[in-house]
C-alpha positions as CSV (number, residue, x, y, z in Angstrom):
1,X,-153.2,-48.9,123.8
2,X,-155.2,-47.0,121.2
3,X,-157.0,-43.9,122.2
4,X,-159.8,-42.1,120.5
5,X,-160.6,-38.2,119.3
6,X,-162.6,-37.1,122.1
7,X,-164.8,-35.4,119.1
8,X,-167.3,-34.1,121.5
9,X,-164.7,-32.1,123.8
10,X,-164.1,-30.1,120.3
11,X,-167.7,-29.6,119.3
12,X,-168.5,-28.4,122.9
13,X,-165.6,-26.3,123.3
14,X,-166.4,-25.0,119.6
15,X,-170.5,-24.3,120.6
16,X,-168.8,-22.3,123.3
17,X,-167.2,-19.9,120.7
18,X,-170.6,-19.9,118.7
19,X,-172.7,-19.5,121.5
20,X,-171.0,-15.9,122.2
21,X,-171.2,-14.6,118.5
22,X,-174.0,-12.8,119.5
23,X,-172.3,-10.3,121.3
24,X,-169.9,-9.2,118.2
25,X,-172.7,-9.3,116.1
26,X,-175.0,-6.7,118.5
27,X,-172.5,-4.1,117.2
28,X,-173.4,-3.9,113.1
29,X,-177.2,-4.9,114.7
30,X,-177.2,-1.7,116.7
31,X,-176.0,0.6,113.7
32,X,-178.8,-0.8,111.8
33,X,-181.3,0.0,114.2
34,X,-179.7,3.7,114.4
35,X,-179.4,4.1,110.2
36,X,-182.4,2.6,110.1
37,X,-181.9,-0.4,107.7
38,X,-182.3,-3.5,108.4
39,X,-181.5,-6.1,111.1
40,X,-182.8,-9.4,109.7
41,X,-179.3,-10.0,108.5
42,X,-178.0,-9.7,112.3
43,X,-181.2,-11.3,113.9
44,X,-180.7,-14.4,112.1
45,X,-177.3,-15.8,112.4
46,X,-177.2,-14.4,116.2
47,X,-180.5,-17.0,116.6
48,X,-178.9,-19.6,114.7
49,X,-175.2,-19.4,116.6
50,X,-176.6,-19.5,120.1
51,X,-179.0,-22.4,119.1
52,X,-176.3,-24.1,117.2
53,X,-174.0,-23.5,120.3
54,X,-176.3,-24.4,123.1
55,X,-176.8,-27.9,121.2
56,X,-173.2,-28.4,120.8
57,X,-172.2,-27.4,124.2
58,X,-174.5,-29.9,125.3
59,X,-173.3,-33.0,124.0
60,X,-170.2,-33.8,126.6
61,X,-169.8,-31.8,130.3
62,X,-166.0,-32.5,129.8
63,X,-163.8,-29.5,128.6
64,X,-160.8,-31.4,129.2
65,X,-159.3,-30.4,126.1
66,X,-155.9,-32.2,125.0
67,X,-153.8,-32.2,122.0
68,X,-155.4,-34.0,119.7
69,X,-158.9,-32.3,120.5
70,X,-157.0,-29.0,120.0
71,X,-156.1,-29.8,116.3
72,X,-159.6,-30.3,115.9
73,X,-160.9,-27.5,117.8
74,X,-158.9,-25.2,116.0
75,X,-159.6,-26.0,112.3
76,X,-163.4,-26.1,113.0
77,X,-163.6,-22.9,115.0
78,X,-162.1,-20.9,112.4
79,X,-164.3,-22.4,109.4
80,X,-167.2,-22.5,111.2
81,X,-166.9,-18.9,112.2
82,X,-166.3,-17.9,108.6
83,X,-169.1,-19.6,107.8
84,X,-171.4,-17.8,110.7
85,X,-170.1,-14.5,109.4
86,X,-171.0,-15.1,105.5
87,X,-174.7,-15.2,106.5
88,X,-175.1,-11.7,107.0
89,X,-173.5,-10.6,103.7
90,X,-175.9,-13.0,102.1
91,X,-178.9,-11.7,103.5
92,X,-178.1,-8.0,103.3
93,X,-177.8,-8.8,99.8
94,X,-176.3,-5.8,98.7
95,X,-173.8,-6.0,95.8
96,X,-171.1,-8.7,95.0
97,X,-172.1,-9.9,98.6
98,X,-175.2,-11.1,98.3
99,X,-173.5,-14.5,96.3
100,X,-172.2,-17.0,98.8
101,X,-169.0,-17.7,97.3
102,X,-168.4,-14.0,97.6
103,X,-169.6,-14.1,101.0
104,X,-167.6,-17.0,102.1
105,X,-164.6,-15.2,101.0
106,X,-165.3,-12.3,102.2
107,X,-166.2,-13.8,105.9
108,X,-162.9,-15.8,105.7
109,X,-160.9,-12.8,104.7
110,X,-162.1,-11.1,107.9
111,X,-161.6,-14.0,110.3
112,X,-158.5,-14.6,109.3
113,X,-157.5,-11.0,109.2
114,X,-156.6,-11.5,106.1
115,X,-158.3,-8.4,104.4
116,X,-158.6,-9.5,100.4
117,X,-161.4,-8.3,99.4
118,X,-164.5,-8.8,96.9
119,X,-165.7,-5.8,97.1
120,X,-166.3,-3.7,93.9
121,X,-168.9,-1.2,94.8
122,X,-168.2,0.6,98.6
123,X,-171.1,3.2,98.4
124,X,-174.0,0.0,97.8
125,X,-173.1,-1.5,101.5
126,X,-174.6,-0.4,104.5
127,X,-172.3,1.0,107.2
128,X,-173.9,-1.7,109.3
129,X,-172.5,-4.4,106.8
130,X,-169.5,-2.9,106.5
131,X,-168.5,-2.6,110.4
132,X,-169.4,-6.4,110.3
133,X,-166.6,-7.2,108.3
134,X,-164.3,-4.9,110.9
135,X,-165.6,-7.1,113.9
136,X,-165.1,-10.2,112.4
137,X,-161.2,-8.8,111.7
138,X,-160.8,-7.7,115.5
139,X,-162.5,-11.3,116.6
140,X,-159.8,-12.6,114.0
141,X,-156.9,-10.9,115.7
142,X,-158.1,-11.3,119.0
143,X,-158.5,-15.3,118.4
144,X,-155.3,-15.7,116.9
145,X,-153.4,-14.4,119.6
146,X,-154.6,-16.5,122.2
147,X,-154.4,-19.6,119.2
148,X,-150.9,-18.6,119.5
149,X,-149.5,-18.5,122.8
150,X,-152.0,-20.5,124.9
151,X,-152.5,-23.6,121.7
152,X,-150.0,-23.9,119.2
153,X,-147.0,-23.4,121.4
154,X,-148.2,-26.4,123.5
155,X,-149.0,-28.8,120.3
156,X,-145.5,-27.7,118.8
157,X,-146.6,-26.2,115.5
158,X,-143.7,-25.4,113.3
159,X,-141.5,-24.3,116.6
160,X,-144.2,-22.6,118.1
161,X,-143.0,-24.2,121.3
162,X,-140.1,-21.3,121.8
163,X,-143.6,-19.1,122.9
164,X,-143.7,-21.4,126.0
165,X,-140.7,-20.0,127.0
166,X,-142.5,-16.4,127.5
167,X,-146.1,-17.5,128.4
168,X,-147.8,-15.0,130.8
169,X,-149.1,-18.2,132.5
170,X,-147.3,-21.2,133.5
171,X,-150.4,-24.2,133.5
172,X,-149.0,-26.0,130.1
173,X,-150.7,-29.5,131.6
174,X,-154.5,-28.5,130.3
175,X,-155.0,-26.5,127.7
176,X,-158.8,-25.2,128.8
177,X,-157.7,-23.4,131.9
178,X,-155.0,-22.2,129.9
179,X,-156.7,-20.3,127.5
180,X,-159.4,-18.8,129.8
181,X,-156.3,-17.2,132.0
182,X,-154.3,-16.3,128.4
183,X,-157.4,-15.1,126.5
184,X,-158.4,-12.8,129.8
185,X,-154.6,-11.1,129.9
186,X,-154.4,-10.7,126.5
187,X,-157.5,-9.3,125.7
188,X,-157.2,-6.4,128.1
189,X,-154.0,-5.3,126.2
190,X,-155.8,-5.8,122.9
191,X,-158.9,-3.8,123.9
192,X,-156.8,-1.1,125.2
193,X,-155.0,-0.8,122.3
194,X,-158.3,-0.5,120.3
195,X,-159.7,2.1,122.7
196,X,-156.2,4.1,122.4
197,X,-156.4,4.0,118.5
198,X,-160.0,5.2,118.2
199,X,-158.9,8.1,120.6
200,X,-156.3,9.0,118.7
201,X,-157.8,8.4,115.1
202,X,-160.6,10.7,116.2
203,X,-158.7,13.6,117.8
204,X,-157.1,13.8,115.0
205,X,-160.5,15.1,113.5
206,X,-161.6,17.1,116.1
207,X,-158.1,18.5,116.2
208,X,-158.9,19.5,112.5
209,X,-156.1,17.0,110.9
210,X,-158.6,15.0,109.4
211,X,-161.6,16.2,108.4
212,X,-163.3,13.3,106.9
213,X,-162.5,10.9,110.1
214,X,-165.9,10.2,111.5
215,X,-166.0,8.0,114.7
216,X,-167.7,5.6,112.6
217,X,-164.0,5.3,110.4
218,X,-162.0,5.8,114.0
219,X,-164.0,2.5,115.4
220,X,-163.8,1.0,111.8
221,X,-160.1,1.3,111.5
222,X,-159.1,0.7,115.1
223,X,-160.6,-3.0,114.6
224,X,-158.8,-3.6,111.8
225,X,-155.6,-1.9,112.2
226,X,-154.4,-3.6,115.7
227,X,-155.8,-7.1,114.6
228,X,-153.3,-6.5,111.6
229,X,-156.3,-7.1,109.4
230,X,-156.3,-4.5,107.2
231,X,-160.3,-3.9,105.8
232,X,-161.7,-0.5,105.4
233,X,-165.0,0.6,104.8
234,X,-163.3,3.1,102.1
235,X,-162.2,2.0,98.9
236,X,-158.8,3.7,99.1
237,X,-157.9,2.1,102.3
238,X,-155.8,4.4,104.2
239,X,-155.1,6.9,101.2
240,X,-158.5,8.2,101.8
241,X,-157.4,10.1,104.4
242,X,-154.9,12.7,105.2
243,X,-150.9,11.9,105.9
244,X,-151.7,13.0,110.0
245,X,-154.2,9.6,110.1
246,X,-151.3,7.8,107.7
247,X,-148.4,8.6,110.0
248,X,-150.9,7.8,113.1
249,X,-151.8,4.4,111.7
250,X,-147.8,2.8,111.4
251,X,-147.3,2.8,114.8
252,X,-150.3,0.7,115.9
253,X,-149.8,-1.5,112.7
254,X,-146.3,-2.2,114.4
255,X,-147.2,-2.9,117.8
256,X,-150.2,-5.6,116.5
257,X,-147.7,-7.5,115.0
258,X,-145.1,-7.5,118.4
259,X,-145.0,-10.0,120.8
260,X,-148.5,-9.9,123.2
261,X,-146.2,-11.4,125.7
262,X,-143.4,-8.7,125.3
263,X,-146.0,-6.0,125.6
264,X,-147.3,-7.9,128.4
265,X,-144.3,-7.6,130.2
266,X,-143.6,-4.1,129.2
267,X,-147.0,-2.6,130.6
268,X,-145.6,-4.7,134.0
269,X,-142.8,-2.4,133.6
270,X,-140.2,-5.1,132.8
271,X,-138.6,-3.1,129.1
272,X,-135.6,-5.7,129.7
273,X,-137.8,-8.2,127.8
274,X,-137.7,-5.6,124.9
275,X,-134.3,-4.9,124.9
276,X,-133.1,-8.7,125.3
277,X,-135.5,-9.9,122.9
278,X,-133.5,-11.1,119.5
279,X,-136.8,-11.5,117.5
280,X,-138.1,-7.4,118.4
281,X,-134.4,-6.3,117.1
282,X,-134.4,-8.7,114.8
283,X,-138.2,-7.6,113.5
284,X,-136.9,-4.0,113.7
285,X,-134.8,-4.1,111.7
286,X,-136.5,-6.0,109.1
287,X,-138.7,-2.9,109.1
288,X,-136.0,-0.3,108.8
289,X,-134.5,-2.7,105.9
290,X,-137.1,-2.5,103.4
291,X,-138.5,0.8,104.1
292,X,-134.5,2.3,103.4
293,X,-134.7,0.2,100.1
294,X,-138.1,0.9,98.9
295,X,-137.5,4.7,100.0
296,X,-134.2,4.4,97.8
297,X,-135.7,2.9,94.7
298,X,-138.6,4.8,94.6
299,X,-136.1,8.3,95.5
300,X,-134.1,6.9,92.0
301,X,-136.9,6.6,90.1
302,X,-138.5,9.8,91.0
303,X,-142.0,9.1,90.7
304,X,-144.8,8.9,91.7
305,X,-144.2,10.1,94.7
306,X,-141.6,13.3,94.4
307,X,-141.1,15.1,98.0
308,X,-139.1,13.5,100.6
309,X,-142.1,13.8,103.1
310,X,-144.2,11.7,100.5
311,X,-141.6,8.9,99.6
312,X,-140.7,8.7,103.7
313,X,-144.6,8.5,104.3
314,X,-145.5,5.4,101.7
315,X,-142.1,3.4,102.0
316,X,-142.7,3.3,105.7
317,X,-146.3,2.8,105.8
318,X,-146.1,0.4,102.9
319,X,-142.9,-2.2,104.2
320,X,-145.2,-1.6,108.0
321,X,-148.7,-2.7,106.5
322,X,-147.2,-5.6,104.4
323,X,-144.5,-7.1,106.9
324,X,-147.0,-7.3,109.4
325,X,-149.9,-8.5,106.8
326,X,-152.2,-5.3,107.9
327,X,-153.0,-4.9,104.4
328,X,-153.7,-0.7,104.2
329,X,-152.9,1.3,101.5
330,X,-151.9,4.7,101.6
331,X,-150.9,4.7,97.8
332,X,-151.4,2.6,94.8
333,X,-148.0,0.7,95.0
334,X,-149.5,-0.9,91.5
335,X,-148.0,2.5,90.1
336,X,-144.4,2.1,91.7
337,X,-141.6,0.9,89.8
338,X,-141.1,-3.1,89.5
339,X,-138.0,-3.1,91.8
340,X,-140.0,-1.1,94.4
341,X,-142.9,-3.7,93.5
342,X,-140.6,-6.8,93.9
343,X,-139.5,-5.7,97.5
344,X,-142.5,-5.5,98.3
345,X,-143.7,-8.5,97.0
346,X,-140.7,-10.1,99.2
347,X,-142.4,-8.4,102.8
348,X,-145.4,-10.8,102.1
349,X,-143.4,-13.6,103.3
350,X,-142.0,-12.2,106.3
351,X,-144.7,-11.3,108.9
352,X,-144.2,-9.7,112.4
353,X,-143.4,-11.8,115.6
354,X,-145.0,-15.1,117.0
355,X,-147.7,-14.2,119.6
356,X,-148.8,-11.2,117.8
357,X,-151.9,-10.8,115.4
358,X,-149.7,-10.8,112.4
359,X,-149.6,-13.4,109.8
360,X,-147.2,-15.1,107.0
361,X,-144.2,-16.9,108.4
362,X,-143.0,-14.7,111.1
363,X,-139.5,-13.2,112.1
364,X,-139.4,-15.8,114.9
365,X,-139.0,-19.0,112.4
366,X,-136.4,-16.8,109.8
367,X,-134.4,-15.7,112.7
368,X,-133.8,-19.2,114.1
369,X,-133.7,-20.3,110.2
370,X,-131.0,-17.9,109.9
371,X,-128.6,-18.4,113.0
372,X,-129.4,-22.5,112.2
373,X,-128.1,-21.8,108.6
374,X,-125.0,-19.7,110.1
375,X,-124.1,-22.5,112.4
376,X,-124.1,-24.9,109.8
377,X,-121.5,-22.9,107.9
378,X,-120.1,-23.1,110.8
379,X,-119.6,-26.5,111.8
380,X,-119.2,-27.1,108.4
381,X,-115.8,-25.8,108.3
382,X,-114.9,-27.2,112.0
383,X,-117.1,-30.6,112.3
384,X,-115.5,-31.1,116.2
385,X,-117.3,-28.1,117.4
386,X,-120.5,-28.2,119.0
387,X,-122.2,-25.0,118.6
388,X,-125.9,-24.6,119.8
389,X,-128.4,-22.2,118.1
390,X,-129.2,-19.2,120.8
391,X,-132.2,-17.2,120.9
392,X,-132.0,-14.4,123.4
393,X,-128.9,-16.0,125.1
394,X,-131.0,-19.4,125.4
395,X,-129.9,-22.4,123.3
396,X,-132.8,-24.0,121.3
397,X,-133.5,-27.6,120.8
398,X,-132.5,-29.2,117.6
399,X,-136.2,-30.8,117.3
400,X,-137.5,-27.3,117.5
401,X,-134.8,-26.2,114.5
402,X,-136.1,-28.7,112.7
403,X,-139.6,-28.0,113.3
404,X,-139.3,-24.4,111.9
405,X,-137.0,-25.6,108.9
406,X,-140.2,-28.2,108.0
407,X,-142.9,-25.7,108.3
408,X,-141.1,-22.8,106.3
409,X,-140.0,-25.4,103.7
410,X,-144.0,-26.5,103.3
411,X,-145.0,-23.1,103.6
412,X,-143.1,-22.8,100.6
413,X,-144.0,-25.7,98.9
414,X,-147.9,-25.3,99.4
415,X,-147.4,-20.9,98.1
416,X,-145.6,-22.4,94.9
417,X,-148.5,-25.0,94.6
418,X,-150.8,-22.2,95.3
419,X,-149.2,-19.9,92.2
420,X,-149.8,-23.0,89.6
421,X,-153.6,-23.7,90.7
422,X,-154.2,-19.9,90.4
423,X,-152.6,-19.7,87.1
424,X,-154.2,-23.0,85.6
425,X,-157.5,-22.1,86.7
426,X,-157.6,-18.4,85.7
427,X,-156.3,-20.0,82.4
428,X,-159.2,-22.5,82.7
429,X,-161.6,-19.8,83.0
430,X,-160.1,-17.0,80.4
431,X,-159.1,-14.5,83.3
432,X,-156.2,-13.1,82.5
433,X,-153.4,-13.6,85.1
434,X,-150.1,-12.9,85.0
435,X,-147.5,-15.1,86.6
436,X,-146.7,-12.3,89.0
437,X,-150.1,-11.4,89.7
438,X,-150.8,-15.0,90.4
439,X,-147.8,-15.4,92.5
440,X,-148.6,-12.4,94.5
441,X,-152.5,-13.2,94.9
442,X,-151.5,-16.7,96.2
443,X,-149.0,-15.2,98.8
444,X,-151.4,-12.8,99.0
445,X,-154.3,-15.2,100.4
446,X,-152.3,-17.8,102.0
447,X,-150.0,-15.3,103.8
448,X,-152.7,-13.5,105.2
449,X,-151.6,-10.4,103.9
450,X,-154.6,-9.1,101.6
451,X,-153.8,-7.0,98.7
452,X,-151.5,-8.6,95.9
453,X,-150.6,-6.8,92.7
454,X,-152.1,-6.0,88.9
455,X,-156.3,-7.5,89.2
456,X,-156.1,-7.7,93.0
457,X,-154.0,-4.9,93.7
458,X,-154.6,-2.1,96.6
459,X,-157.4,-0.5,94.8
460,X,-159.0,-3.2,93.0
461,X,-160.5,-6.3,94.1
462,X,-160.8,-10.0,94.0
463,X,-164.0,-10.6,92.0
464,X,-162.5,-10.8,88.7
465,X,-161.3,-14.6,90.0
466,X,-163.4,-17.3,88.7
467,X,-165.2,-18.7,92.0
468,X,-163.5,-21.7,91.5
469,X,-160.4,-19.8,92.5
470,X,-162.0,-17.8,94.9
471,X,-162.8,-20.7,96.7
472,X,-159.6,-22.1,96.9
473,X,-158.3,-18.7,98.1
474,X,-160.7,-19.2,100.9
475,X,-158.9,-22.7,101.5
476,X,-155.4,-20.5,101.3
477,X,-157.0,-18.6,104.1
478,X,-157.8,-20.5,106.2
479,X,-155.0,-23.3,106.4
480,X,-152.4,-20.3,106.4
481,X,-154.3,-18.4,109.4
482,X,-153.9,-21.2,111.5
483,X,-150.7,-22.3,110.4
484,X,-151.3,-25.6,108.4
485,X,-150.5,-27.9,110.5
486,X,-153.7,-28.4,112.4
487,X,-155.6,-29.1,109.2
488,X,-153.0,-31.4,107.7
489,X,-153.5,-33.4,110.9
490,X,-156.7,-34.0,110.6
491,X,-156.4,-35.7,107.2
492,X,-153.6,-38.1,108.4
493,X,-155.3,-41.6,109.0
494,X,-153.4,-41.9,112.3
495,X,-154.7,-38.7,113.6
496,X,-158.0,-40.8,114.2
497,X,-156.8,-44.4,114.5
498,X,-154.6,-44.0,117.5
């Protein structure tokens, strides 16, 4: 029996999504009105993503949406959104922005939390245009987090399944009801969080610790610091303000990127969850790994950081903001030493824990890589034994080991394909890229993370690409935000024949 792509489930599911935008986009509309500059680049996508909604919400009543609609769902909501979002960068038109490709970049780099930036010239956008690209980062890290635990872990995405195991809900036969209960529990944590970081980022000021901190930079930085997105409306990130607001920031970039579900049960007042959870200890001390080693290569080097206040401060903030693919910068690590750089460089392909708004490959699928590998050493030397693979005292299924061992292994493959399109085409168009830049700008993109090294480094930007590149970045975005499956689907002739 063949059965076809109920298309129209998607599209009405996905004209849902679009018919809401309006309400994110009020925000940067109503700081217009109060600066007083203008709102025709807020007016006109919120018209044309209601309309375009409506008409799509219209074409089935059916929001019976199953697995194969899902793959669809997903891939279009994301790029579709992106594409909603470029509009008003286009029609501010206010420097690099104003060209689409830059736009479209841009956009994609805020849905996707990914938060590479473009941007050469902070002071020529408007605050209104620049809290834009914060709200698409918190929609970003709010959408991925119910992607995660209410989608993927039911259509088995690179092991994605183990999730199912700690849902917050327990309805795994329909995947709409599902994600209307997940995306309602989740979202209260995730606002709180917000609301809690603004407070703090802005008593801070009033408590005289950080005197440049306006509310506008507390909201700005809230959005994109718990969405582990990583944008800021200042041009040196994080380093633009004082070590209080630097110290303040690492502990909400670590909780973004833990389990929703943990701190689900947590807030419930269940902390066993915490303490029995292999992945937080396991993502813990990833953390406490790399900070000791940066700390300890940059201590031997002795610059450019000198007091043991400063080189505690960046190493922490630094391994924090790239593990869990925030993206801030409280320093120019372009400056530190190549071993301190190459450690660094290693973080990118880490990310925090599955069901969290972080990014990259996640401590969930190198844990189980790394207790699958350790069995297999194992059994290697006694072949009778039967050993399963445990995660928090439960044994997982050999289909989802191998699950996790193909999607890290074409992670890796499509990042190493990545690094060779970036360095022919920068070749192509006589920008010049070296192979360590281009490595780090495609892990950079495709990991979510944000800032590489050398021409797209913390301080710098993106621009300098050929838009050829930049495009494909955008591509890299995408496809790695929703974990690549979903789109690789959709290409497969089956996907749509039966």
């Amino acid at each position: 029996m063949l059965t076809r792509v109920e298309w129209r489930v998607s599209l009405r599911l996905l004209g849902t999504v679009l018919k809401w935008l309006p309400v994110p986009l009020a925000l940067p509309l109503a700081v217009a009105l109060y600066d007083g500059t203008d709102v025709v680049p807020f007016v006109v996508p919120m018209v044309g993503a209601a309309l375009v909604g409506l008409a799509l919400e219209g074409l089935t009543e059916s929001d019976d949406l199953q697995a194969r609609e899902a793959f669809l769902m997903v891939s279009l909501t994301w790029l579709s959104v992106a594409l909603v979002g470029a509009v008003p960068f286009v029609l501010a038109g206010e420097g690099v922005l104003a060209r689409p490709v830059n736009a479209l970049f841009e956009s994609m780099s805020g849905i996707t939390t990914t938060g590479a930036t473009v941007i050469l010239d902070f002071e020529v956008h408007s605050r209104a245009v620049m809290l834009w690209r914060a709200v698409l980062q918190w929609l970003g890290g709010i959408g991925i987090l119910v992607l995660a635990t209410a989608i993927l872990s039911q259509l088995s995405v690179g092991g994605a399944q183990l999730m199912e195991a700690e849902s917050p809900t327990g309805d795994a036969k329909r995947l709409s009801p599902r994600i209307s209960k997940i995306a309602a529990i989740l979202g209260r944590i995730y606002l709180a969080l917000t609301v809690l970081q603004i407070a703090v980022l802005y008593g801070l000021h009033l408590a005289g610790l950080a005197p440049n901190m306006t509310l506008y930079d507390a909201v700005a930085h809230a959005f994109t610091t718990v969405s582990t997105a990583g944008f800021s409306p200042r041009a040196e990130s994080i380093a633009a303000f004082s070590p209080a607001v630097q110290w303040a920031t690492i502990p909400f970039m670590a909780v973004g990127a833990t389990s929703f579900v943990l701190i689900y049960h947590a807030v419930g007042g269940d902390f066993a969850r915490l303490r029995e959870s292999d992945e937080f200890r396991f993502y813990l001390g990833i953390l406490g790994f790399f900070t000791l080693g940066i700390a300890g290569v940059i201590a031997l080097d002795g610059a450019p950081h000198t007091s043991l206040e400063s080189i505690a401060r960046h190493s922490l903030f630094q391994t924090v903001s790239i593990v869990t693919t925030t993206g801030y910068a409280s320093t120019d690590f372009n400056l530190w030493s190549s071993g301190a750089k190459h450690l660094l460089f290693v973080c990118m392909f880490i990310g925090g824990m599955a069901g969290s708004t972080t990014c990259s490959i996640k401590t969930l699928r190198w844990l189980v890589v790394l207790k699958a590998f350790r069995r297999d050493l194992f059994t290697a030397a006694h072949p009778a034994v039967i050993r399963p693979v445990r995660l928090s005292g439960k044994a997982v299924s050999e289909e989802t080991i191998r699950d996790i061992y193909a999607y890290t292994l074409v992670s890796l493959v499509f990042f190493i394909t990545a690094t060779i399109v970036v360095v022919v085409d920068a070749s192509r168009a006589r920008v010049t890229v070296t192979e360590f830049e281009a490595m780090s700008a495609a892990a950079s993109t495709f990991f979510n993370v944000g800032p590489a090294f050398g021409i797209a480094g913390p301080f710098a930007s993106y621009e300098p690409f050929p838009d050829s590149t930049k495009l494909f970045m955008t591509f890299l975005m995408w496809i790695g935000r929703i974990e690549i499956i979903p789109v690789l689907v959709l290409l497969t002739p089956g996907y749509w024949r039966s």
